[in-house]
C-alpha positions as CSV (number, residue, x, y, z in Angstrom):
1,X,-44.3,-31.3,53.0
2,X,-45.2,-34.4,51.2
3,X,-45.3,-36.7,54.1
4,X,-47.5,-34.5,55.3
5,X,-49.3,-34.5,52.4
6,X,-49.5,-38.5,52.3
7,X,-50.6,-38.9,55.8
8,X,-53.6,-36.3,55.1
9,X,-54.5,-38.2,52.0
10,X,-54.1,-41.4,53.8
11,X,-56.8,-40.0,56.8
12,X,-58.8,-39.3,54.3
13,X,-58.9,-42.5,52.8
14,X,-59.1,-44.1,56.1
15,X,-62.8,-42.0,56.8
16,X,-64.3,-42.2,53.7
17,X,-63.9,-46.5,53.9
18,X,-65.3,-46.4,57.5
19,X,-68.2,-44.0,56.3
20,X,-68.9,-46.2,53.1
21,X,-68.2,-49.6,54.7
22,X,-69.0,-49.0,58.8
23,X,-72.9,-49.5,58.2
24,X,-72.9,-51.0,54.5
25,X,-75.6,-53.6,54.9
26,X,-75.3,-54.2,51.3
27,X,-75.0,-58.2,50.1
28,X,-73.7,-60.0,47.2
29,X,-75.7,-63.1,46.1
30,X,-74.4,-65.6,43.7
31,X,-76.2,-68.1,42.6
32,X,-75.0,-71.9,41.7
33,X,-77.6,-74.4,41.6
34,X,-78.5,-76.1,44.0
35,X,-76.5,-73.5,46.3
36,X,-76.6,-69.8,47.3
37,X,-74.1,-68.2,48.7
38,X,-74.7,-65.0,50.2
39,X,-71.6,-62.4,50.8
40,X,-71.2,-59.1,52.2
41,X,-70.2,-56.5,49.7
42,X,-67.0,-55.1,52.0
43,X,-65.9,-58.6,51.5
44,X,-66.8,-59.3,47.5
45,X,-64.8,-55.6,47.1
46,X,-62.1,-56.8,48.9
47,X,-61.3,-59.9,47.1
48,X,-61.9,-57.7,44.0
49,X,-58.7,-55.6,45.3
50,X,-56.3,-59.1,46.3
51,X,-57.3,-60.4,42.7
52,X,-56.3,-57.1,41.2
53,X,-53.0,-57.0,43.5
54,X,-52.5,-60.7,42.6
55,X,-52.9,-60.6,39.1
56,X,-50.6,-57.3,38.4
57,X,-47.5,-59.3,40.6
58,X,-47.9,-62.1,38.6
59,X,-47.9,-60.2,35.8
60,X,-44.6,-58.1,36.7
61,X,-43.1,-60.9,37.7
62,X,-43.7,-62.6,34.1
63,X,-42.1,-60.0,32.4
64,X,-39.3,-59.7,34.8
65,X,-38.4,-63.5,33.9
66,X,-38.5,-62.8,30.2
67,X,-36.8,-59.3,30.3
68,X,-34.1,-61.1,31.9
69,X,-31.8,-62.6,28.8
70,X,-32.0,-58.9,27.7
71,X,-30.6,-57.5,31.1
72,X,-28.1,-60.1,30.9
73,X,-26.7,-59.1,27.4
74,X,-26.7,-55.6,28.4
75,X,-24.7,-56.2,31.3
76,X,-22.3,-58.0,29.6
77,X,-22.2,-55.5,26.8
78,X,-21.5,-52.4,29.6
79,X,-18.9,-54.7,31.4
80,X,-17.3,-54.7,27.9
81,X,-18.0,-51.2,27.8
82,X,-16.4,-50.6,30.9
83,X,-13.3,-52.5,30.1
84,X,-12.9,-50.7,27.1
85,X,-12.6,-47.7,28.4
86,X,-10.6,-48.7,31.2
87,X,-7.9,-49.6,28.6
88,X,-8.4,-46.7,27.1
89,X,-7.3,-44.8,30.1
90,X,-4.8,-47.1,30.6
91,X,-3.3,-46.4,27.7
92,X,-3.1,-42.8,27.9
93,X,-1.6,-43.2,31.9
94,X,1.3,-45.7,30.6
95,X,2.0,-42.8,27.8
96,X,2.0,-39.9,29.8
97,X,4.0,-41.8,32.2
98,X,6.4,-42.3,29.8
99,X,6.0,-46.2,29.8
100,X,5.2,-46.6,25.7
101,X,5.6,-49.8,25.5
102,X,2.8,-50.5,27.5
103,X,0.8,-47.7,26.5
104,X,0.9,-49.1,22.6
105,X,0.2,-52.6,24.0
106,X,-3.1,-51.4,25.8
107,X,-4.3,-49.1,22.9
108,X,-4.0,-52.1,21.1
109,X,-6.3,-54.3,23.7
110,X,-8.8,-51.7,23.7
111,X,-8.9,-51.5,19.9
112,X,-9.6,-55.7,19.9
113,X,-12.1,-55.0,22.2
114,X,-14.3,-52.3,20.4
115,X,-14.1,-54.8,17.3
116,X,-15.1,-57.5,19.7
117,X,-17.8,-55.1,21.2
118,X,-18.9,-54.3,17.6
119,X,-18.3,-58.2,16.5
120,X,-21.3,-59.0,18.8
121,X,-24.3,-57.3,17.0
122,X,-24.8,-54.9,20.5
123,X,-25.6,-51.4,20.0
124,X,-22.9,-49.4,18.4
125,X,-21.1,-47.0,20.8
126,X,-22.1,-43.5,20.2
127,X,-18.7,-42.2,20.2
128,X,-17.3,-45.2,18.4
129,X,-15.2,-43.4,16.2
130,X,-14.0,-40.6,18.4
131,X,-13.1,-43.6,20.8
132,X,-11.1,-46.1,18.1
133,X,-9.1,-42.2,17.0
134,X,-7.9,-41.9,20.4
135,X,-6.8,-45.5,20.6
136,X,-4.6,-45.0,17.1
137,X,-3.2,-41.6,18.2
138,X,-2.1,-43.0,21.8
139,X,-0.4,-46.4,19.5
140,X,0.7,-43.5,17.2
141,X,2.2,-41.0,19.9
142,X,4.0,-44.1,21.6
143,X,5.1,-45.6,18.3
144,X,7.8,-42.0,17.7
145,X,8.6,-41.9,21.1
146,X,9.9,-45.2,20.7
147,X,11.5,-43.8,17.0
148,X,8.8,-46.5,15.0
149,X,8.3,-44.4,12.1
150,X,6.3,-47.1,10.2
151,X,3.7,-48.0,12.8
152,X,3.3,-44.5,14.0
153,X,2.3,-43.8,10.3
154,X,-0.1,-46.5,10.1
155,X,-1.7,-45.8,13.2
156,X,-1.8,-42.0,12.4
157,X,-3.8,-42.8,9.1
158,X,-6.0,-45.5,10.8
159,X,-6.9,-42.6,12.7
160,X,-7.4,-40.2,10.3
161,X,-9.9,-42.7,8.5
162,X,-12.1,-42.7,11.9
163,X,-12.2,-38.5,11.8
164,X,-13.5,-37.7,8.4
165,X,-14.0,-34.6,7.1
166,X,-17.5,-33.8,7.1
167,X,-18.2,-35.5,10.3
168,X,-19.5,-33.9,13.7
169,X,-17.9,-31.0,15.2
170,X,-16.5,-33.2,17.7
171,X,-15.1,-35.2,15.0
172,X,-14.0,-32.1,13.6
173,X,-11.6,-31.1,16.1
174,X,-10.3,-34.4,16.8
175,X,-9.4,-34.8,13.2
176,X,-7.4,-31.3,13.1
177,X,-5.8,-31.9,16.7
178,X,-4.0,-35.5,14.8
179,X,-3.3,-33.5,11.8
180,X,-1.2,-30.8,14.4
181,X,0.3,-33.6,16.2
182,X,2.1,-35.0,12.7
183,X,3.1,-32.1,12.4
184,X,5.3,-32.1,15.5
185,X,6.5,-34.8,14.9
186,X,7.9,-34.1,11.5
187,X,9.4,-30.9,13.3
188,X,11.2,-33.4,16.2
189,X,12.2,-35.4,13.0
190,X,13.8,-32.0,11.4
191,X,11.3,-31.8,8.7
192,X,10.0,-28.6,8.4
193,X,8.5,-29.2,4.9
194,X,6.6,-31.9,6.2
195,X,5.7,-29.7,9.2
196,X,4.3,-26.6,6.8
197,X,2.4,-29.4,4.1
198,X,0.4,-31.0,7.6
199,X,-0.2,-27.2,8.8
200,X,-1.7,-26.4,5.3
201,X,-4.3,-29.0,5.2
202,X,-5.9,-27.6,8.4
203,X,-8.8,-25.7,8.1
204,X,-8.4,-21.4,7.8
205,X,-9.6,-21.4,11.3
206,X,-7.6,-24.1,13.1
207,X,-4.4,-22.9,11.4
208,X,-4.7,-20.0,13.1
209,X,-4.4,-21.2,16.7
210,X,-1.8,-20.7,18.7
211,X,-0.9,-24.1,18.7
212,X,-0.8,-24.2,15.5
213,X,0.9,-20.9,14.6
214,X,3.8,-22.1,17.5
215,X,4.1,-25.5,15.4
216,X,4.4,-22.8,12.4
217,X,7.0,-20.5,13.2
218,X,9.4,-23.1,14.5
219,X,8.9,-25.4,10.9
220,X,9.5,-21.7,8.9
221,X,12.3,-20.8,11.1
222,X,13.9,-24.2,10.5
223,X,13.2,-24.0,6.9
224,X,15.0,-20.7,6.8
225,X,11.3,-18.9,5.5
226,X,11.7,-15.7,7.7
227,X,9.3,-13.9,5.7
228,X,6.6,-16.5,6.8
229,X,8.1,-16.9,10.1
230,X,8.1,-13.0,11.1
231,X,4.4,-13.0,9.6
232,X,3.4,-15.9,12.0
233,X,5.2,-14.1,15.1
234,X,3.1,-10.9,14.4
235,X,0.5,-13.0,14.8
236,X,1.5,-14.9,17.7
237,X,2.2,-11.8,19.4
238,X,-1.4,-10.1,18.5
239,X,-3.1,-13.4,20.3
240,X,-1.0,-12.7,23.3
241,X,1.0,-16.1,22.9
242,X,4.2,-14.5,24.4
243,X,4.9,-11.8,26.9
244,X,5.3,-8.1,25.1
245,X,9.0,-8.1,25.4
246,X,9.6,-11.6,24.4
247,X,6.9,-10.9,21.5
248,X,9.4,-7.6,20.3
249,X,12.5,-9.5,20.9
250,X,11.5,-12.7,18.3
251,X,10.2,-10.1,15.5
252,X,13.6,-7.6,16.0
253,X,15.6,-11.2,15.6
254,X,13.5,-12.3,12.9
255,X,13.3,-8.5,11.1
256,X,17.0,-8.2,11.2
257,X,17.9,-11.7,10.1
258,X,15.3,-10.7,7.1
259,X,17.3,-7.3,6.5
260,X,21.0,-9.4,6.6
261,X,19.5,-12.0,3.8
262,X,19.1,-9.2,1.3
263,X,21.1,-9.4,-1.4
264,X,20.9,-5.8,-2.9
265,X,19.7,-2.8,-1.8
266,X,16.7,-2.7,-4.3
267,X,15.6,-6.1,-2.3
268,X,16.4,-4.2,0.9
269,X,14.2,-1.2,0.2
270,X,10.7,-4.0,-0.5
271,X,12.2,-5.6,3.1
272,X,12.3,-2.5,5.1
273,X,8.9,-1.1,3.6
274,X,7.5,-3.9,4.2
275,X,8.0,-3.8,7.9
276,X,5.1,-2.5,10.4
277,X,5.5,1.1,11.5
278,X,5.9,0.2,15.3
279,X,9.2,-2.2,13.6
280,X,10.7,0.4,12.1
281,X,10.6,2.7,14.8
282,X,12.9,0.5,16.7
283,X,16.6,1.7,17.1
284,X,18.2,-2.0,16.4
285,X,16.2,-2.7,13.0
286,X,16.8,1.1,11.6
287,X,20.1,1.0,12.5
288,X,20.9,-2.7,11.0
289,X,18.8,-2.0,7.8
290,X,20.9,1.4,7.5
291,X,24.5,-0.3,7.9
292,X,23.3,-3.2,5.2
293,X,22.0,-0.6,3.1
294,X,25.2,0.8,3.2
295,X,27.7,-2.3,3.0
296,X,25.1,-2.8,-0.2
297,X,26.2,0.6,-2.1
298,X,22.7,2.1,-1.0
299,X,21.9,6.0,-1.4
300,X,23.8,7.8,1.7
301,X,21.0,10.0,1.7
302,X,18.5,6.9,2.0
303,X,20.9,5.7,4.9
304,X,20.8,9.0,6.6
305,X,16.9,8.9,6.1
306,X,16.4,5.6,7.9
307,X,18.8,6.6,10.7
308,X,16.7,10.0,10.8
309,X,13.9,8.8,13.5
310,X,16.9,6.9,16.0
311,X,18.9,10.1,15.8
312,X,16.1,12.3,17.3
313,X,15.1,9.8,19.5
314,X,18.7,9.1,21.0
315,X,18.7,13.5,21.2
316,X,15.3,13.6,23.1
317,X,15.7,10.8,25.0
318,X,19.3,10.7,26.0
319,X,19.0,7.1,27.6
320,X,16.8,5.9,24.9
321,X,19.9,4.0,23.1
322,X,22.4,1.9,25.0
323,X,26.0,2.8,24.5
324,X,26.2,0.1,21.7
325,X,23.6,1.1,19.6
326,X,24.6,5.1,20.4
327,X,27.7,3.3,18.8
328,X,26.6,1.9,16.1
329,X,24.5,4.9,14.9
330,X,27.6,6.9,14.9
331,X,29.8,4.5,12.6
332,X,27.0,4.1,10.6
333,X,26.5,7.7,9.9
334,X,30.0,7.9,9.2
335,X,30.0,4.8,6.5
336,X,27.6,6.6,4.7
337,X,29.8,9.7,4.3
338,X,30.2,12.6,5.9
339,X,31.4,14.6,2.8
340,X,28.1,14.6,1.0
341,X,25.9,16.0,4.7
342,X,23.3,18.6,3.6
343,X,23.4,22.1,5.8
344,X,20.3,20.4,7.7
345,X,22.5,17.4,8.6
346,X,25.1,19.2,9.5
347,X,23.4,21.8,11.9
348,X,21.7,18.6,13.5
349,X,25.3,17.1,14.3
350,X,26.4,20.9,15.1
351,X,23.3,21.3,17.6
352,X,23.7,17.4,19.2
353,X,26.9,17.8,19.9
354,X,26.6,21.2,21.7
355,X,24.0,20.0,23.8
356,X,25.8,17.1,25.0
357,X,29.3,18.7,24.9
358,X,30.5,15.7,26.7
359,X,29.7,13.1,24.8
360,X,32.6,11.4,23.2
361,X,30.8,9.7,20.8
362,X,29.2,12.9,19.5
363,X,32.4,15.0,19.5
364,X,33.8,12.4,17.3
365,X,31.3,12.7,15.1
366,X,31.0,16.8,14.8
367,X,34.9,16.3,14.3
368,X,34.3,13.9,11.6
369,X,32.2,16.2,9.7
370,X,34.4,19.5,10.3
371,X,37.4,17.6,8.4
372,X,35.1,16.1,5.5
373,X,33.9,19.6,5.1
374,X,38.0,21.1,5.2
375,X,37.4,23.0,8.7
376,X,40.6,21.9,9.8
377,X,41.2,23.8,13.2
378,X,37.5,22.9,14.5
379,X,37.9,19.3,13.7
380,X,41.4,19.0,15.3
381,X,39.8,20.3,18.7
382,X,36.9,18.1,18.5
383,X,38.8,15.0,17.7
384,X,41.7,15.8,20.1
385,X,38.8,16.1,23.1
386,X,37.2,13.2,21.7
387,X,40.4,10.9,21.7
388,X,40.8,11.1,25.1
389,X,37.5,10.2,26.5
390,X,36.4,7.4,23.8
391,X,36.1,4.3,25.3
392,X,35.7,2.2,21.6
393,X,39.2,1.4,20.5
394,X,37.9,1.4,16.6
395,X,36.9,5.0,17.2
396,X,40.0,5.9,19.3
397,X,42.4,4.3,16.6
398,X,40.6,6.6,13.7
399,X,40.6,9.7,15.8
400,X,44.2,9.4,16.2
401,X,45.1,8.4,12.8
402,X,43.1,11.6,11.1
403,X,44.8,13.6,14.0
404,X,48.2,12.6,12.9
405,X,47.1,13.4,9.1
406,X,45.8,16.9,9.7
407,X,49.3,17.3,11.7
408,X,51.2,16.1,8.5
409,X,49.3,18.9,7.0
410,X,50.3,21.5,9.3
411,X,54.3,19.9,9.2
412,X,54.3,19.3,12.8
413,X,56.4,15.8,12.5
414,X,56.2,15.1,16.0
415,X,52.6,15.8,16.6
416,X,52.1,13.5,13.7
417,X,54.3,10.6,15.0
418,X,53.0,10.6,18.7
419,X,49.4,10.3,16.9
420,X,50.6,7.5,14.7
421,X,51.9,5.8,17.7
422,X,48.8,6.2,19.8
423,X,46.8,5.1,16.4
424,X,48.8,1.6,16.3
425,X,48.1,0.7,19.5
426,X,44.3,1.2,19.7
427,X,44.8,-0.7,16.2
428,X,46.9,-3.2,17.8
429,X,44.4,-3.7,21.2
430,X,41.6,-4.2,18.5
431,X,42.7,-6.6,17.0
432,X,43.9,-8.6,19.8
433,X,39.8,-8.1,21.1
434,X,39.0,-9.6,17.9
């Protein structure tokens, strides 16, 4: 469209200068005495157009010639430019290719060469100080992989220096990205203090990225601070930094290790209260925080409490619980004492253990209750059905050794020694598992 255009333009042209000079009779006269010189106006408007055409080359060409020493120094200020950058990427290549040697080398070489850059009085790089950070943090990375504490450090605060605080945004994020990388290294280095002290002096909103929060949990893991660590894998788990599962696995591991450091039931209670609704619905962290409570002297009727929720969720959903945890519930409800159960504890037992008449488990435990509460025939039936299908050894040896009690009780020396018998060697097999 615009050639077309152009040639319609240049028609155009082409028949208004045959219309205005085809029949233009009109004459120039100039005048030099003695002389006269007599020219046609076509002509006298030509050479009016070659002196215009003349004078503007001559003209660019002039300031070609002196614009040249200024081409010149640009040109050699982008070739230094150029090869700045170059050993810039260099740099980062050798480093990520494992090759620090040479990657601290060429940080180095492009450092001297933004100071010679700089040295010449050209025009300061926009991203100067963006460009001289990288440079240390490359010399700095390379420096502790090649275990040189005191250079890293230098070259980690030479690059701090070129990130201030108030600068661009730019500068901004480079400046909290170093301050994350120190970090990690103080956490290869086994320095978790170190680690948290970096972490603090980022701003509210960097220190809670994910990067940062990952840096985070390992330093308070390492630094035994599982309050703060099971805070910071809430929050890892909220911004989707882990898979669901792997998310509930690290705050049950970090919850329980939290309940096992208590050192009194008092300071158990604040732990467990302080646990998220969804974390104390789970079967592992009631059932732990109910067997320290009670290895702590804690209220059986607080134990019983805790265990409350897994108990009627192992009844509704009878695969809920794996066998070990079934397990677990069941000595635990037994370490609390069965001899203090409340009629609604005791019909709950009653009515669990009729609706799964063969679980072992729960016959042991019905059993259990029957002799605290002096209902000697029931609990001899229940434990002598129970005996015979548990599979635990630590259960087996007590069923049989309350079995041979109640038959001391009844006189029956025979019943009593074939109990005692079985007894010691479910004792004996555990402790050879052990």
């Amino acid at each position: 469209m615009r050639a077309a255009l152009w040639l319609l333009s240049l028609f155009a042209v082409a028949v208004a200068v045959a219309l205005f000079a085809g029949n233009n009779q009109g004459t120039v006269t100039l005048y030099w005495p003695p002389y006269r010189i007599d020219l046609s106006l076509n002509l006298v408007l030509l050479l009016l157009a070659g002196s215009f055409a003349i004078w503007h080359a001559a003209l660019r060409a002039l300031a070609a010639l002196l614009e040249l020493p200024r081409q010149a120094r640009r040109w050699r200020q982008q070739q230094k430019e150029r090869a700045m950058h170059g050993a810039l990427l260099d740099a980062l290549t050798h480093m990520l290719g494992g090759r620090f040697l040479r990657a601290r080398k060429t940080a180095a070489a492009a450092l001297a060469q933004e100071q010679a850059l700089a040295a010449s009085g050209a025009a300061a790089t926009p991203h100067a100080r963006q460009l001289r950070a990288l440079a240390h943090m490359i010399a700095a990375e390379s420096s502790h992989a090649l275990q040189d504490r005191a250079l890293r450090e230098s070259h980690w605060h030479r690059a701090l220096q070129q990130t201030p605080a108030g600068g661009s945004a730019n500068e901004q994020e480079l400046r909290e990205g170093i301050q994350m990388r120190a970090a990690h290294w103080s956490l290869d280095e086994r320095d978790p203090d170190a680690a948290l002290e970096r972490l603090a002096a980022l701003s509210q909103g960097a220190a809670r990225r994910t990067l940062a929060l990952r840096i985070k949990l390992r330093a308070a893991r390492l630094a035994r601070q599982t309050q703060e660590a099971l805070d910071t894998a809430r929050l890892l788990g909220k911004h989707r930094a882990f898979s669901p599962d792997a998310a509930q696995s690290l705050v049950r591991s970090l919850a329980t290790e939290l309940i096992h450091g208590a050192r009194d039931s008092a300071q158990l209670q604040q732990i467990w209260q302080g646990l998220e609704s969804a974390e104390r619905q789970m079967p592992e962290l009631a059932i732990h925080a109910a067997r320290q409570l009670a290895a702590l002297g804690g209220a059986a009727s607080q134990v019983r409490a805790w265990l409350l929720p897994v108990w009627e969720r192992m009844l509704e959903q009878p695969g809920a619980l794996t066998d070990q945890h079934a397990l677990m519930l069941v000595q635990t409800l037994e370490a609390a004492g069965l001899d203090a159960l409340d009629a609604a504890w005791l019909a709950r037992i009653e009515s669990a253990q009729q609706a799964q008449p063969r679980d072992a488990r729960l016959q042991y435990l019905a059993g259990m209750a029957c002799l605290k509460h002096q209902l000697w025939g029931k609990s001899q039936q229940l434990l002598t059905q129970a005996s015979q299908q548990l599979t635990d050894a630590s259960l087996r040896a007590s069923a049989w050794r309350h079995l041979a009690e109640l038959a001391e009780q009844r006189g029956d020396d025979s019943a009593a020694a074939s109990a005692w018998k079985k007894a010691a060697g479910k004792a004996i097999v555990l402790l050879c598992h052990k």
